[in-house]
NUSE-289825 format. One line per 8 residues: their letters; for each residue x, y, z of N, C-alpha, C. Coordinates in nm, 2 decimals, decimal comma, m for minus. Each point is the difference from the previous one (the first is absolute). Example, Ala and Ser with C-alpha at 12.3 -4.5 7.8 and 13.67 -1.06 7.14 Angstrom:
BEGIN
as = 1,32 m0,57 0,78 m0,09 0,12 0,00 0,09 0,12 0,00 | m0,04 0,11 m0,07 0,09 0,11 0,00 m0,08 0,11 0,08 $
# end
This chain:
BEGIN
xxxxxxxx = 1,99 m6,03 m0,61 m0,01 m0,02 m0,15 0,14 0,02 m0,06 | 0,03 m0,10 m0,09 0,18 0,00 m0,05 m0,08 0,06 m0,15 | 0,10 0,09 m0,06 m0,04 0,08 m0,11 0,11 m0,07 m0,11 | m0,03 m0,07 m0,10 0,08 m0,08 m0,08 0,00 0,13 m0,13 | 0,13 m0,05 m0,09 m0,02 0,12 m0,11 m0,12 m0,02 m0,11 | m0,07 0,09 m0,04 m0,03 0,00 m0,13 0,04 m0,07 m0,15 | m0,09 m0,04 m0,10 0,06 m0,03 m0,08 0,15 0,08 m0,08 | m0,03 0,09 0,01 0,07 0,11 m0,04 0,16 0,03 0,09 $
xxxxxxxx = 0,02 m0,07 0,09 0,08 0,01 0,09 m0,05 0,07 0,13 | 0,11 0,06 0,12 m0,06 0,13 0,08 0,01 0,16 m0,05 | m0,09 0,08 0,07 m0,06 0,05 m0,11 0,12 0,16 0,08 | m0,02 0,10 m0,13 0,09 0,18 0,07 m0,11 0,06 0,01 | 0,00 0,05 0,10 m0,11 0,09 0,07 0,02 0,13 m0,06 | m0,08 0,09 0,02 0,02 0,14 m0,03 0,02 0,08 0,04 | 0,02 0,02 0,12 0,05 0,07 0,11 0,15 0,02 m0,01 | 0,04 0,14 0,02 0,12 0,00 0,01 0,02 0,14 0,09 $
xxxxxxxx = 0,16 m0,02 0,09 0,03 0,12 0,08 0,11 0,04 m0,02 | 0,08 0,13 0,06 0,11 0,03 0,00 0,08 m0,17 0,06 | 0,13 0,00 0,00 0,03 m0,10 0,10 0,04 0,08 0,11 | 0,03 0,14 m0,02 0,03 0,08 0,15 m0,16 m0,05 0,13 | m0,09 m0,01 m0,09 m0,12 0,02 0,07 m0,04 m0,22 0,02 | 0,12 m0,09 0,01 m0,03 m0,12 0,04 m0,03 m0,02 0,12 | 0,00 0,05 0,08 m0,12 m0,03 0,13 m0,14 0,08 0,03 | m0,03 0,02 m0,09 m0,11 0,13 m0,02 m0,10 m0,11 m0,03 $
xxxxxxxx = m0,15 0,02 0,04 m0,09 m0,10 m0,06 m0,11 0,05 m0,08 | 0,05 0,09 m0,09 m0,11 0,09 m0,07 0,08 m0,05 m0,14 | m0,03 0,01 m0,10 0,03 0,00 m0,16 0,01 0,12 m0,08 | 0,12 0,00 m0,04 0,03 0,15 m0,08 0,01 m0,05 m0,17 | m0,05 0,03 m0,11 0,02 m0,03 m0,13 0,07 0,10 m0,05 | 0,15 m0,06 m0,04 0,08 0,09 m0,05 0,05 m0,06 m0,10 | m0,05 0,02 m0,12 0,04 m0,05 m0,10 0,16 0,09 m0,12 | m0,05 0,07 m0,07 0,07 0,10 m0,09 0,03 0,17 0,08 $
xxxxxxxx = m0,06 0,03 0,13 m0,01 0,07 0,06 0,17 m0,05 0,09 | 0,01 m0,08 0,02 0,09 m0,09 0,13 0,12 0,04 m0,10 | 0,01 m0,07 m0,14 0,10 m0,02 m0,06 0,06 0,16 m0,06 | m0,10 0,07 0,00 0,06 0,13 m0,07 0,06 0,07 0,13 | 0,01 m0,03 0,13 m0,02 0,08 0,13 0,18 m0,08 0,03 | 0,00 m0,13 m0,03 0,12 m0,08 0,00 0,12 0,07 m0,10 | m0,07 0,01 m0,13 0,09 0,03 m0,08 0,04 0,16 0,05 | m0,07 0,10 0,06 0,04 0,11 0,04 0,12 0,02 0,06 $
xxxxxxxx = m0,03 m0,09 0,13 0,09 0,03 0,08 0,13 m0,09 m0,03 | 0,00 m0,09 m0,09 0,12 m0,10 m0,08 0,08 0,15 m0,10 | m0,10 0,06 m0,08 0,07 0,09 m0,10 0,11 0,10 0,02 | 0,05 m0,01 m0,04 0,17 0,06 0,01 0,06 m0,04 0,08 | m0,02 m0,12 0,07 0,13 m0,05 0,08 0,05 m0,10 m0,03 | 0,13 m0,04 0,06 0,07 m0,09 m0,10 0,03 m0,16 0,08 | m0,01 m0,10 m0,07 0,05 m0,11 0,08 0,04 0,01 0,13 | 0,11 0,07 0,01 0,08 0,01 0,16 m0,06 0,04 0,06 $
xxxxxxxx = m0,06 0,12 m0,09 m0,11 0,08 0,11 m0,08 m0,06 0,08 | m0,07 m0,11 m0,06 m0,13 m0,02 0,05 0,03 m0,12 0,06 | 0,13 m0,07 m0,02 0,04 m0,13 0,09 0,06 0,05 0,15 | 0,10 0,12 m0,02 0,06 0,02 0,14 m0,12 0,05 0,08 | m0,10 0,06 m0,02 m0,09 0,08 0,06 m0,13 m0,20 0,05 | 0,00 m0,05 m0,03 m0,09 m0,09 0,02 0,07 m0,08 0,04 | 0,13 0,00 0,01 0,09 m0,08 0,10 0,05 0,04 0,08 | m0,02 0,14 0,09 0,03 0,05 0,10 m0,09 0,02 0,08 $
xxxxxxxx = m0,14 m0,01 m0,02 m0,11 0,02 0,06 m0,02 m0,08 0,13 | m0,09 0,01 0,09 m0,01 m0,14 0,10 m0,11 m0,07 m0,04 | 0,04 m0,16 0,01 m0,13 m0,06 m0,03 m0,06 m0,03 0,13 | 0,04 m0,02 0,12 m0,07 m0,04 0,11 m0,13 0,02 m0,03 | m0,07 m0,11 0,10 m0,17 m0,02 0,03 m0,04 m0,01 m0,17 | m0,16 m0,02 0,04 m0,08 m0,05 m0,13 m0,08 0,11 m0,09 | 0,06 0,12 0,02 m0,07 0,19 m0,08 0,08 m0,05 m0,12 | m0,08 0,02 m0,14 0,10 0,00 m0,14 m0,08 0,15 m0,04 $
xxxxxxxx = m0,06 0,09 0,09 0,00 0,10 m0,03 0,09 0,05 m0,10 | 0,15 m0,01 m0,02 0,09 0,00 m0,03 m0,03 0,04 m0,17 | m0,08 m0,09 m0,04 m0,01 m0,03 m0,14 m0,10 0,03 m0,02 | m0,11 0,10 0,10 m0,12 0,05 m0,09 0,05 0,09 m0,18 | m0,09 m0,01 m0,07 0,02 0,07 m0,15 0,13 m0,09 m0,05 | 0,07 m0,12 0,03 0,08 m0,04 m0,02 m0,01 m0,15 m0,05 | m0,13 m0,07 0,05 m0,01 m0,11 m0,02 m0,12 m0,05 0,07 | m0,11 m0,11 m0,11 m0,13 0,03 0,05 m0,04 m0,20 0,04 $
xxxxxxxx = m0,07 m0,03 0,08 m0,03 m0,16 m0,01 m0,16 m0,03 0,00 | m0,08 m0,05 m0,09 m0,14 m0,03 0,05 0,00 m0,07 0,16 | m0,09 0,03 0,02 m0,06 m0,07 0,21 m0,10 m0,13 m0,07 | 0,03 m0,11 0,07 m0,09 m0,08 0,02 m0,12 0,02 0,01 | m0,13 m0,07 m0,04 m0,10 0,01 m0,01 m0,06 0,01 0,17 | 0,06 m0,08 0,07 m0,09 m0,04 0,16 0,04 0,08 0,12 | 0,07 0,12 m0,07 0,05 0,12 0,13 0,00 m0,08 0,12 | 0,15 m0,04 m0,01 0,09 m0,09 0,13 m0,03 0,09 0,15 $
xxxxxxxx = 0,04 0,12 0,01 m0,02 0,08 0,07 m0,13 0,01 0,07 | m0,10 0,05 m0,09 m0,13 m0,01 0,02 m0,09 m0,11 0,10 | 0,06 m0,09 m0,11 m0,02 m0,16 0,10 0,06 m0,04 0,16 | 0,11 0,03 m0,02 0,14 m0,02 0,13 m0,11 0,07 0,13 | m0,03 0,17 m0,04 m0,07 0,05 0,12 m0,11 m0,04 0,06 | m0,12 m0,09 m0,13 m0,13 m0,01 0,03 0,02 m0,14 0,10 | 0,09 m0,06 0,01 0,09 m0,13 0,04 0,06 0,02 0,13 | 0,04 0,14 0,01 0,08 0,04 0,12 m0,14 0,03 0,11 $
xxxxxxxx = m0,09 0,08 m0,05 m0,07 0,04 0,09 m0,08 m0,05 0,10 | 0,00 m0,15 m0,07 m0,12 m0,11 0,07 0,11 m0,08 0,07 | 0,15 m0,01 0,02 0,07 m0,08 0,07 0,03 0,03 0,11 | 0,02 m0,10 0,04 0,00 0,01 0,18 0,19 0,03 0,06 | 0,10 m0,05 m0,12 0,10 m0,03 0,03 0,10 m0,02 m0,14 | 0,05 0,06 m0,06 0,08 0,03 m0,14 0,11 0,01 0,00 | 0,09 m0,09 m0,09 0,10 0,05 m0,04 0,06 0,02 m0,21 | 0,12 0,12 0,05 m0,01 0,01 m0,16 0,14 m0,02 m0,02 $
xxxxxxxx = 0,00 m0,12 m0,06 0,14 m0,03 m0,08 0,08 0,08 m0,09 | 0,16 0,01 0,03 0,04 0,06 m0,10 m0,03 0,13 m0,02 | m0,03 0,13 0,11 m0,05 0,10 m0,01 0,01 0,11 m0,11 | 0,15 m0,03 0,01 0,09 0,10 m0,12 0,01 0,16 0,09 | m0,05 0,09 m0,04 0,03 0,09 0,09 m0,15 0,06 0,07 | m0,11 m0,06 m0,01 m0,11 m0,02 0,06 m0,07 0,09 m0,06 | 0,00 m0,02 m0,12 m0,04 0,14 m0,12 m0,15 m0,04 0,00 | m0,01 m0,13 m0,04 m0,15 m0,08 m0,06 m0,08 m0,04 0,14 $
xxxxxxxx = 0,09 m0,04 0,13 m0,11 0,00 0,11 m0,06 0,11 0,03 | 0,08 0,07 m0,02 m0,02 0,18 0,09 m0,13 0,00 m0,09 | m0,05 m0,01 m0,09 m0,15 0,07 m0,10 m0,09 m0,11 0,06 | 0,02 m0,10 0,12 m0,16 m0,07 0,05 m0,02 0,11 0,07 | m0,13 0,02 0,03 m0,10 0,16 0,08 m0,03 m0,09 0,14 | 0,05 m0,12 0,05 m0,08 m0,07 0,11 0,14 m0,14 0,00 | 0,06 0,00 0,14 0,09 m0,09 m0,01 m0,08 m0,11 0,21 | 0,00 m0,08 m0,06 m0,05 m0,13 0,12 0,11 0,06 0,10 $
xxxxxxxx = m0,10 m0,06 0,13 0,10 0,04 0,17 0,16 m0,03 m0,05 | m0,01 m0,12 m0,03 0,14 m0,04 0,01 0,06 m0,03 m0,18 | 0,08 0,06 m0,03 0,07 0,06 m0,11 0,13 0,03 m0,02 | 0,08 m0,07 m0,07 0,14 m0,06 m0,03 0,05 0,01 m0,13 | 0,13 0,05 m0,01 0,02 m0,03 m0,17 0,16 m0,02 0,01 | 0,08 m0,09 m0,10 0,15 m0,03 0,05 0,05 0,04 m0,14 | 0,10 0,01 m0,01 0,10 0,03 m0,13 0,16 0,01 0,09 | 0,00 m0,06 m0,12 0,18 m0,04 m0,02 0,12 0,08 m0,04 $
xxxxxxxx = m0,05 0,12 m0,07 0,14 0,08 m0,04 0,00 0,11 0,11 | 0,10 0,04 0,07 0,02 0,11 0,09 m0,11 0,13 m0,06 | 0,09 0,03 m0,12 m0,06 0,13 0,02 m0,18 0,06 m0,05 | m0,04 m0,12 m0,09 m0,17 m0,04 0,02 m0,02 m0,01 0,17 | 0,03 m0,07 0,04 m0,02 0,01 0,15 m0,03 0,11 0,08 | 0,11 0,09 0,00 m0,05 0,09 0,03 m0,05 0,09 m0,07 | m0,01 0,04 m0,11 m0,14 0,09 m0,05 m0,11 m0,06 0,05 | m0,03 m0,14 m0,02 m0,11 m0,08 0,07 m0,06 0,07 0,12 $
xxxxxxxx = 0,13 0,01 0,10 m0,07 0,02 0,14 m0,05 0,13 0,03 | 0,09 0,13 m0,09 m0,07 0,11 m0,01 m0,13 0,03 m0,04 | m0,04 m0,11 m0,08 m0,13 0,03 m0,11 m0,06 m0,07 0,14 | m0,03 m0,12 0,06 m0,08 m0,06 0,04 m0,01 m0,05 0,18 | 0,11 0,05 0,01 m0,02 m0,01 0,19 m0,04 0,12 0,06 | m0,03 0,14 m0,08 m0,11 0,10 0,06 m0,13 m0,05 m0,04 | m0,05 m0,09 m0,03 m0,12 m0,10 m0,05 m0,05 m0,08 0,11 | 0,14 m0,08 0,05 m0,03 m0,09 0,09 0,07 m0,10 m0,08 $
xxxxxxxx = 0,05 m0,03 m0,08 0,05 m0,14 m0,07 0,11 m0,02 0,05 | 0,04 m0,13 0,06 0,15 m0,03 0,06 0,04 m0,08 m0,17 | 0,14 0,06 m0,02 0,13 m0,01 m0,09 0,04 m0,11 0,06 | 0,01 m0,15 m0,02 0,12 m0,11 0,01 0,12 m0,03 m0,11 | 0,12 0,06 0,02 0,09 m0,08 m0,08 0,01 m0,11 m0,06 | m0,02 m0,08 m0,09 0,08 m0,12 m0,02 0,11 m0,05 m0,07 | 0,11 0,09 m0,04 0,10 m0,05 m0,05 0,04 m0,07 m0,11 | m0,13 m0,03 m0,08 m0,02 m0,09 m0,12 0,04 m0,15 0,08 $
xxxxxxxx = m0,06 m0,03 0,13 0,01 m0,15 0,05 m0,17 m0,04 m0,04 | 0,02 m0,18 m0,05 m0,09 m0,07 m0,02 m0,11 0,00 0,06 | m0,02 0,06 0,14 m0,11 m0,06 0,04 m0,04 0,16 0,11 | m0,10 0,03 0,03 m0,12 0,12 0,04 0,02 m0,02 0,15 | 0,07 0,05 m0,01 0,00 0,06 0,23 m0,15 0,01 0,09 | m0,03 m0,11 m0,07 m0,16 0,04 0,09 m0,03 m0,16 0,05 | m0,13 0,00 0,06 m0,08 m0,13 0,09 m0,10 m0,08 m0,11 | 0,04 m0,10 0,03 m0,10 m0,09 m0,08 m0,13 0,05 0,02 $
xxxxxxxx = m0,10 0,05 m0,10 m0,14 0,04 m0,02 0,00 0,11 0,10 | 0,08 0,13 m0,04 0,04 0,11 0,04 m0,13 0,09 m0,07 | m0,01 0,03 m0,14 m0,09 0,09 m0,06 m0,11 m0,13 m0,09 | m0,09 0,10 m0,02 m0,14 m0,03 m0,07 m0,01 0,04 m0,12 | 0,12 0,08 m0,06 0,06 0,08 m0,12 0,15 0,00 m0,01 | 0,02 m0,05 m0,12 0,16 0,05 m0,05 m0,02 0,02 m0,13 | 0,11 0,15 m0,05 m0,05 0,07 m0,10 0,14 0,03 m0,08 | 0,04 0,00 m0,12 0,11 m0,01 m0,05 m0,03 0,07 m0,15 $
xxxxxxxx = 0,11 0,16 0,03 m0,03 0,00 m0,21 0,14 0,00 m0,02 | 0,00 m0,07 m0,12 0,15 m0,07 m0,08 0,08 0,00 0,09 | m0,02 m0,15 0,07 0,16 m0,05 0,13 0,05 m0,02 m0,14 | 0,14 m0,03 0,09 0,06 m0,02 m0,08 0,04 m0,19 m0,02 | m0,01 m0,07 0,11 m0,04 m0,12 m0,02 m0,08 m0,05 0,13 | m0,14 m0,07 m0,02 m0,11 m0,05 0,03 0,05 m0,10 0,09 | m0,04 0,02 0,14 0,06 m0,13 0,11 m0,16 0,00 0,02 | 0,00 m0,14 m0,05 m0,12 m0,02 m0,02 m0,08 m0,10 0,16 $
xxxxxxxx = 0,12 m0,04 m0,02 0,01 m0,08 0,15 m0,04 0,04 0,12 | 0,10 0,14 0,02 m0,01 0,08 0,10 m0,17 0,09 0,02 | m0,02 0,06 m0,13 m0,12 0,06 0,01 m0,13 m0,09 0,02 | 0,05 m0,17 m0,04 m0,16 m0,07 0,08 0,05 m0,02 0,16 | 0,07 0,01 0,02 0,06 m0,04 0,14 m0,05 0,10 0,10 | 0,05 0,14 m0,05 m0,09 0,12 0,07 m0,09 0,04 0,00 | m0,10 m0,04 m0,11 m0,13 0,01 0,01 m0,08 m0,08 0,07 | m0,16 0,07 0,08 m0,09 m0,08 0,06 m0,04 m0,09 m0,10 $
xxxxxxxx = m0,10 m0,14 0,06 m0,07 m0,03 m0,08 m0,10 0,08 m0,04 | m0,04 m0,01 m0,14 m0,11 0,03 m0,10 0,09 0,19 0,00 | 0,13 0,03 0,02 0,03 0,10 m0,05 0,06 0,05 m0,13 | 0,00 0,13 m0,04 0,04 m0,03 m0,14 0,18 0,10 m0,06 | 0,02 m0,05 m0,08 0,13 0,06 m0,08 m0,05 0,07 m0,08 | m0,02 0,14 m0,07 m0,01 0,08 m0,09 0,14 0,03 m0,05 | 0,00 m0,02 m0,10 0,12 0,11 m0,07 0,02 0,02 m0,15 | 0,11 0,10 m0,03 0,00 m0,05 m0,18 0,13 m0,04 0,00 $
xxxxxxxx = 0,04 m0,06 m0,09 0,18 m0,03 m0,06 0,04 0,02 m0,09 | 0,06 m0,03 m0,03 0,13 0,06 m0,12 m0,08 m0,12 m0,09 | m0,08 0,02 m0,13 0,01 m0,14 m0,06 0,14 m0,05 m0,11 | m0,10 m0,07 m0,08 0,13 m0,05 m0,06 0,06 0,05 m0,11 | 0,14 m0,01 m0,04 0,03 0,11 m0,11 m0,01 0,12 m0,02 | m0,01 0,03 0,12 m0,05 0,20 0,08 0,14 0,06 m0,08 | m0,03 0,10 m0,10 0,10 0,08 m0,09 0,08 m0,10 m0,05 | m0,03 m0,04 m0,07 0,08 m0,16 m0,05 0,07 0,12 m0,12 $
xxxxxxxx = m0,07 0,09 m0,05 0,07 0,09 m0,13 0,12 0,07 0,00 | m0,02 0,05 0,15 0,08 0,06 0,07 0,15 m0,09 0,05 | m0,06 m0,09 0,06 0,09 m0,13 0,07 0,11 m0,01 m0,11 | m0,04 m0,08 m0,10 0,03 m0,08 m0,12 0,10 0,12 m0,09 | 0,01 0,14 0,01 0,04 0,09 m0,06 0,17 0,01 0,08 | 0,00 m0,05 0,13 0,11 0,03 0,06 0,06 m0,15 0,03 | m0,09 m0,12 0,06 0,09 m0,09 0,06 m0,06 m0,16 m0,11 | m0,14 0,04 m0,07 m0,06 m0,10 m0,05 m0,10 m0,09 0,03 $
xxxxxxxx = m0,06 m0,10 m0,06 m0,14 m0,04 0,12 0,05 m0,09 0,11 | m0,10 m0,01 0,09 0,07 0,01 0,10 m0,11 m0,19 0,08 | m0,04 m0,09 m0,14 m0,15 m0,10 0,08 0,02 m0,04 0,12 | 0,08 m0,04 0,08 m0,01 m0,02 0,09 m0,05 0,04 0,10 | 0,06 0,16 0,00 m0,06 0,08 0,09 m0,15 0,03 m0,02 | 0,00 m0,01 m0,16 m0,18 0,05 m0,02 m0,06 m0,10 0,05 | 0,04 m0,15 m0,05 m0,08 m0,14 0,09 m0,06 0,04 0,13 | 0,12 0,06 0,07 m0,07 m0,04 0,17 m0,09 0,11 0,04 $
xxxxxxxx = 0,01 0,09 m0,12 m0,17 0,09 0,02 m0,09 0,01 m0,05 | m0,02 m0,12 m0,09 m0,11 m0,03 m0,09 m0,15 m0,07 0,11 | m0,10 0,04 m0,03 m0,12 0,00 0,07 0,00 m0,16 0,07 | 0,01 m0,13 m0,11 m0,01 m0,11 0,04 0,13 0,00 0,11 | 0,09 0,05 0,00 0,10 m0,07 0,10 m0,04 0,09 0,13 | 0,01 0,07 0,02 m0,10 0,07 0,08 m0,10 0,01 0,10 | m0,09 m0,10 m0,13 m0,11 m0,07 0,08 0,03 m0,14 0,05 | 0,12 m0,04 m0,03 0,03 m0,10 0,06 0,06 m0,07 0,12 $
xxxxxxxx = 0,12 0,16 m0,03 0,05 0,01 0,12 m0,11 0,06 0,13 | m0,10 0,06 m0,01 m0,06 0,06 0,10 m0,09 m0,15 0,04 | m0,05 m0,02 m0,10 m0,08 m0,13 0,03 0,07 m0,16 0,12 | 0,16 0,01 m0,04 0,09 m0,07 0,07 0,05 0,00 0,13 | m0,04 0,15 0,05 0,03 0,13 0,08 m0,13 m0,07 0,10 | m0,13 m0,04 m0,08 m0,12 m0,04 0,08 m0,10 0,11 0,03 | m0,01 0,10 m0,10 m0,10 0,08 m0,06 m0,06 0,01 m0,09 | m0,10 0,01 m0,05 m0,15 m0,03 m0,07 0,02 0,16 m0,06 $
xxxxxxxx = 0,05 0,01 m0,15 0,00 0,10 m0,09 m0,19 0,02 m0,05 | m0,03 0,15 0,05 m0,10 0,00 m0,05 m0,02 0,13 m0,08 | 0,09 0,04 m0,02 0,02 0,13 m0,14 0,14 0,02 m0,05 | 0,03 m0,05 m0,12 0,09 0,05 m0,08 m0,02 0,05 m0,12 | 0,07 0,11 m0,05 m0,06 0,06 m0,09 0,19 0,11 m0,09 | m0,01 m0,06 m0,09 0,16 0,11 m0,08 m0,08 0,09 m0,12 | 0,05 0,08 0,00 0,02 0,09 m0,15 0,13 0,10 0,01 | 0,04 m0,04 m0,18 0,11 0,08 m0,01 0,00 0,14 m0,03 $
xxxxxxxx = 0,09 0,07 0,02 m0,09 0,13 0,03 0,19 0,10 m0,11 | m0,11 0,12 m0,07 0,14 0,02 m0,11 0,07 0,12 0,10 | 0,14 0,05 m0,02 0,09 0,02 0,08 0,07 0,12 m0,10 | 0,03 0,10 0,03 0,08 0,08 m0,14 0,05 0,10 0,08 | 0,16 m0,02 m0,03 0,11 0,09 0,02 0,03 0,08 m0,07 | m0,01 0,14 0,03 0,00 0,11 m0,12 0,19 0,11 0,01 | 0,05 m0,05 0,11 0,14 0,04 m0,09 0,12 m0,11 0,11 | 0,11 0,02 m0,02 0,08 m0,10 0,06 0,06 0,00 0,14 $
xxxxxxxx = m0,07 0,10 0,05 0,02 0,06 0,16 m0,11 m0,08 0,07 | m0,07 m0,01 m0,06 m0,18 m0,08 0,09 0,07 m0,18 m0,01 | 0,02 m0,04 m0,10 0,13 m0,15 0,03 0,07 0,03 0,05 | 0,09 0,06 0,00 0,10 0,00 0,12 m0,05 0,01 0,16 | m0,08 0,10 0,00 m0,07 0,02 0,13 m0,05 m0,13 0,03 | m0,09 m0,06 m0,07 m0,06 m0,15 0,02 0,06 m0,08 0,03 | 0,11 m0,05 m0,07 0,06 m0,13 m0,03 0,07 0,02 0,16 | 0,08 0,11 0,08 0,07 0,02 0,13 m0,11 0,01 0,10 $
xxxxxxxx = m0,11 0,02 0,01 m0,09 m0,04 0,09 m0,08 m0,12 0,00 | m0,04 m0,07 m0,09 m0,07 m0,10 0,00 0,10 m0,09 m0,05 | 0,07 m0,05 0,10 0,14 m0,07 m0,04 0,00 m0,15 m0,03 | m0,10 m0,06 0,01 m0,01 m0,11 m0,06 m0,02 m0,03 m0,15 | m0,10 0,11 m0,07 0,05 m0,01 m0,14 0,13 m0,03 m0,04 | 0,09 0,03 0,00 0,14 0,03 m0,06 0,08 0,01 0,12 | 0,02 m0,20 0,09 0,07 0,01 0,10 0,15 0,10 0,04 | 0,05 m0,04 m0,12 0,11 0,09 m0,01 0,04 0,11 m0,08 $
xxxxxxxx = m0,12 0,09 0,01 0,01 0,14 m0,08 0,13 0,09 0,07 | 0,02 0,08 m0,05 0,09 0,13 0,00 0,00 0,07 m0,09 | 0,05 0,14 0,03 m0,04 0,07 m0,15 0,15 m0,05 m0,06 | 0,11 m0,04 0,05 0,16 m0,03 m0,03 m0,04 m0,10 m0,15 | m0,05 m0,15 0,09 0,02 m0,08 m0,08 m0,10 m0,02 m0,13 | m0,15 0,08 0,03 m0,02 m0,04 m0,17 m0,03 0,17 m0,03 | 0,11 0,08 m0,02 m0,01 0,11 m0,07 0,01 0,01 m0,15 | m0,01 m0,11 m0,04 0,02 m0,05 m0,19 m0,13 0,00 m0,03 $
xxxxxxxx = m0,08 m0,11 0,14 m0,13 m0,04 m0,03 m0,05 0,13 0,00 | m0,01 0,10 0,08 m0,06 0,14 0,06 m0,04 0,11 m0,13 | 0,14 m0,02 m0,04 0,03 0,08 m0,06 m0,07 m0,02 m0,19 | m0,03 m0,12 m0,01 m0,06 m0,07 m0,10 m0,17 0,01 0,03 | m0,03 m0,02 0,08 m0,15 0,03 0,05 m0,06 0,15 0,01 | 0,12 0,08 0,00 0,00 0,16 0,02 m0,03 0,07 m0,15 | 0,09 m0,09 m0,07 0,01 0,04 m0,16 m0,15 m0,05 m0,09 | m0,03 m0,15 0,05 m0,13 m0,03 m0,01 m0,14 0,06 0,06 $
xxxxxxxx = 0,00 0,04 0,11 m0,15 0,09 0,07 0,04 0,11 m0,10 | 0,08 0,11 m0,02 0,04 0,09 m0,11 m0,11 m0,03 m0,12 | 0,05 m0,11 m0,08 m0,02 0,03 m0,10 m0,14 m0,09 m0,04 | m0,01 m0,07 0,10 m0,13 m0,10 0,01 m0,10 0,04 0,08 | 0,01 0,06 0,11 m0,12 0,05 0,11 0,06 m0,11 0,11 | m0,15 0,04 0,08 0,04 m0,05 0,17 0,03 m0,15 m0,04 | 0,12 m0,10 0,09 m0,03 m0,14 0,01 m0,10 m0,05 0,06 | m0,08 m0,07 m0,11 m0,10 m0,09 0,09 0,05 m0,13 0,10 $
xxxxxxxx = m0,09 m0,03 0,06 0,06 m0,12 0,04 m0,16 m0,08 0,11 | m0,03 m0,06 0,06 m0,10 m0,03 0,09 m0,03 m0,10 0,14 | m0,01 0,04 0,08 m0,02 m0,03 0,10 m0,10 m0,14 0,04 | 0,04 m0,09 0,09 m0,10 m0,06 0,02 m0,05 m0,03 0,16 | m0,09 0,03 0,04 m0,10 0,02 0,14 m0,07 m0,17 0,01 | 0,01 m0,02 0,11 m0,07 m0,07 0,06 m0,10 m0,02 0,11 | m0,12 0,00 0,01 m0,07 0,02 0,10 m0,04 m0,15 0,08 | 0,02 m0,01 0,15 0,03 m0,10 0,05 m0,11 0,02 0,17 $
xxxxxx = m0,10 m0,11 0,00 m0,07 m0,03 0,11 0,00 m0,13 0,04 | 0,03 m0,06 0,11 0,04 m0,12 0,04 m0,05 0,03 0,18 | m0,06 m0,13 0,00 m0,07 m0,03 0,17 0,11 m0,09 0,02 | m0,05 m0,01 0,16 0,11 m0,08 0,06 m0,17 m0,11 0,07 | m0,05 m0,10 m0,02 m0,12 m0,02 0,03 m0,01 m0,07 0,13 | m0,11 0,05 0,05 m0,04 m0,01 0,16 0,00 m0,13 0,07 $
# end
């Protein structure tokens, strides 16, 4: 079933978590509680403070532990996670795209005989293999190359949360017939508030993750979309250490962040959470099921 929007547009759910807690599949409501806990640990420190300290940190692997009390994001309605496991358990043969540091596979309770996950930045990599080859999961490299080091109709499952771009090709290629792709992505205009505050909008890029293109390209791919589903989901930064922290780990927002080059912008958004409260901004989730048919 394809889930089209509402008259009202797509809809904010109500769920919200730390973002320290984004691979976690439970829901935390932290509303005025989050922001006074933010503002605490913001209070009496100064610009520098809170930039040099969030720019010295490591960002490696996918933990934003980092920013619990610091910055909070509602969770999707369809618990990605949740789903991924109940998916993992019944397969005979899996793989998970894009592992990151194997934060979100490591929480399935039941992984199939044969079980794979590949990522492309070194040092995700290896956190990966720590978290997941005392499991049994073999780690493949891929280098950020186009196409998946595996055998034509290799797995009966391929599982992806936010790749960073969809080879859509490759994943019907390695799947059995009547196997399926689960995952979520990045949708369209994901922190557009945020985005737009440093480099500006950005349509192009939101185009190619807008639902209809999507389903077009998977459809072209020669897979039969049978669940898609977005909601935008609200996002609030409570002092200017939790953006900084952000913006250098999740590096495709703000291809070319540094704290060097927009310390005007930094410093302007520092003076604004001040005197305005946390920035908002919001996220957009996409939930994605597509067969490969028998």
């Amino acid at each position: 079933m394809i889930h089209v929007p509402p008259p009202g547009g797509w809809h904010d759910v109500s769920h919200k978590t730390n973002l320290g807690h984004l691979t976690a599949d439970f829901y935390i409501r932290a509303g005025s509680l989050g922001f006074q806990t933010g503002t605490m640990q913001a209070m009496g420190r100064t610009f520098e403070d809170l930039v040099a300290e969030a720019d010295s940190v490591s960002v490696d692997g996918w933990d934003f532990s980092w920013l619990d009390g610091r910055a909070t994001e509602e969770r999707p309605s369809w618990g990605y996670q949740r789903l991924m496991s109940q998916r993992l358990a019944t397969a005979e043969a899996a793989c998970d795209v894009d592992t990151g540091g194997g934060e979100v596979l490591a929480g399935a309770a039941k992984f199939p005989p044969t079980m794979v996950a590949t990522e492309s930045w070194p040092p995700n990599a290896t956190l990966a293999t720590k978290v997941l080859h005392p499991r049994g999961v073999v780690l493949v490299m891929t280098r950020d190359q186009s196409w998946l080091p595996f055998a034509d109709e290799a797995f009966d499952l391929v599982t992806s949360r936010h790749p960073l771009a969809v080879r859509w090709r490759e994943i019907a290629r390695v799947l059995r017939p009547g196997g399926s792709y689960l995952a979520q992505h990045i949708g369209p205009a994901t922190l557009s508030e945020l985005v737009e505050y440093f480099i500006g909008p950005q349509p192009e890029k939101w185009a190619e993750c807008h639902p209809d293109t999507q389903r077009a390209q998977a459809q072209a791919a020669g897979l039969r979309v049978v669940d898609m589903r977005m909601e935008r989901l609200r996002v609030e930064f409570f002092d200017i250490g939790a953006v900084v922290y952000f913006l250098r780990k999740v590096i495709w927002t703000v291809p070319d962040f540094t704290v060097e080059r927009y310390r005007d912008r930094l410093g302007e958004l520092h003076e604004r959470i001040g005197a305005q409260g946390p920035f908002v901004t919001h996220s957009a989730r996409l939930l994605v099921e597509a067969r490969k048919p028998e």
